[in-house]
N, C-alpha and C positions, 0 to 999 in steps of 0.2 A: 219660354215665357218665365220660367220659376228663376232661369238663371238673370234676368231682367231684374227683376222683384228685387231678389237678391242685391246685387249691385243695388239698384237704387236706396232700399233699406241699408246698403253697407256705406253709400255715401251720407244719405242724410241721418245717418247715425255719426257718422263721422264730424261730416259740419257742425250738428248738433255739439258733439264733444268740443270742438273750435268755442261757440260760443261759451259755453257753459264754463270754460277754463282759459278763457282772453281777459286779463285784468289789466285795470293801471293804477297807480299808486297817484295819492294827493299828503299835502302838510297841510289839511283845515283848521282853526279857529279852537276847536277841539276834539278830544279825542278819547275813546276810553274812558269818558267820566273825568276827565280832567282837561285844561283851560292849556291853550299855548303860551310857553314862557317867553316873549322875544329877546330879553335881558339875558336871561342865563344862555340862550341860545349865541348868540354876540358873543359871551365870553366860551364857547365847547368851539370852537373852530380848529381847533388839533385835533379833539377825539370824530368830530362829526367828519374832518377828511381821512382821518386814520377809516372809519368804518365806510366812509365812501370807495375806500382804496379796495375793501376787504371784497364789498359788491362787487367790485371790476375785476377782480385776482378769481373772485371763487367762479362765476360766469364766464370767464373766459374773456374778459372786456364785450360782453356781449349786452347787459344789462346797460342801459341809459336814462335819461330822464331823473335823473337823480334829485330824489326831496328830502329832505330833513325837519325834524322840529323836538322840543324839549317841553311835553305835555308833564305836565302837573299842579298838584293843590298843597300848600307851605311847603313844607321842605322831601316830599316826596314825590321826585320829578324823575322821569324817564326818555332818553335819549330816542327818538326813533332816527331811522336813517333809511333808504328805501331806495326802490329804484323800479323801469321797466325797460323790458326786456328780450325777446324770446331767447331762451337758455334752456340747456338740460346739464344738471348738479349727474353727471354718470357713477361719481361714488360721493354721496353728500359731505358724510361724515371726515372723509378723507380730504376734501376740494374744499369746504368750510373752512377746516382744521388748517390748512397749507396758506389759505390767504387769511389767515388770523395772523400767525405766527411771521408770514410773510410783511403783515402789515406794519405791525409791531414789532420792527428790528431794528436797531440800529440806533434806541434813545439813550444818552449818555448812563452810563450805571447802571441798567435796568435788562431783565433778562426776562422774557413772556414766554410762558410753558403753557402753550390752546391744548383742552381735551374736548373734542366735540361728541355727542352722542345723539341718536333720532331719539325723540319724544313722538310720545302714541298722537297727540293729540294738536293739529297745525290751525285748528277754528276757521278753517275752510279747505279748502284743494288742499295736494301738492303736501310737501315734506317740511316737519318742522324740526327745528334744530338746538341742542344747548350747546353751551361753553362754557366751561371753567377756565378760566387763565389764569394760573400761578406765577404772580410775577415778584420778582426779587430784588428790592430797590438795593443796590450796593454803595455804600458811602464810608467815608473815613471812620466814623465811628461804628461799623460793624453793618451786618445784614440784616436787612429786614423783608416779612415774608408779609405777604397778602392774597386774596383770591377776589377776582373782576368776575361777571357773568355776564353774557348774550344769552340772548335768544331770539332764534329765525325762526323764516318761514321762504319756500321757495316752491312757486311753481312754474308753470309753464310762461307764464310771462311777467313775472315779479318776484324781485327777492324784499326782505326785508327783515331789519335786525334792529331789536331794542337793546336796552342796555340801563340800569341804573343810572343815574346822575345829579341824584340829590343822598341827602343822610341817609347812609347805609343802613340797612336793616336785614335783620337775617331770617323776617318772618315770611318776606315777601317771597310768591311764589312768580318768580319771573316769567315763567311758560305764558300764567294767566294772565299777566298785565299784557304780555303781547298779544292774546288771542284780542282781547279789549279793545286796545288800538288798534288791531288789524282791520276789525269791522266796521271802523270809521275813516280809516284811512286807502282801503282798499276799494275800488267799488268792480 
């Protein structure tokens, strides 16, 4: 009898975990405290299939369902891009990092150097993720240096990556604008 119990506490503890970590991703109306762009969105259709690319490279092409949107209020707007999934990230940091770099190769002049790292804090399930990308525009009149930022989040059945895409600013703590929209955009 006890080994009955058992099993059945080990399955509906199991299921239980099923529900509790089955998500899907949407692009609403708004998000994070801020309004969807359609304009600016209309002209990011490089960068939004570049990070669409990044979804399918780090999952393994496992992640589907692919949504995008450019939330923001004047000129501090942030790219989401997102997806569903069932996928498992087996070295995050490593698998991130590989379809950044991967994604971003090949633009004339331009050289993208991803450092991805876990961050403690993903505003729900599952593992969240930064990047630095140092990228180095090359041109006749010399090099010029810059730094881009992501920041994910990936569980069990959804990835999803924000990214600046309005006037830069260095005060902004990008982890938190994506915990923001994750909790409008994730259900």
């Amino acid at each position: 009898m006890g080994v009955v119990a058992a099993l059945l506490l080990g399955v509906g503890g199991y299921v239980y975990y099923l529900q509790r970590t089955s998500h899907t991703l949407s692009a609403p109306m708004s998000a994070g405290g801020m309004t969807r762009n359609s304009e600016a969105e209309a002209q990011a259709g490089e960068a939004i299939n570049r990070l669409k690319n990044v979804l399918s490279r780090a999952s393994d092409y496992k992640v589907y369902n692919q949504v995008s949107a450019i939330y923001g209020t004047g000129q501090e707007r942030y790219l989401f891009v997102g997806g569903t999934g069932e996928h498992d990230l087996k070295y995050p940091e490593q698998d991130f990092n590989a379809a950044v770099a991967s994604a971003f190769t090949g633009i004339q002049g331009a050289v993208y150097s991803p450092s991805t790292v876990k961050i403690s804090d993903a505003g729900g399930d599952g593992t969240a993720l930064s990047t630095a990308i140092n990228i180095q525009l090359i041109g006749p009149s010399g090099t010029t240096t810059s730094t881009g930022h992501l920041a994910a989040w990936s569980t069990r059945t959804t990835m999803g990556i924000v990214m600046q895409a309005g006037k830069p600013s260095e005060s902004i703590d990008l982890a938190s604008v994506m915990r923001r929209i994750r909790k409008d955009v994730e259900d």
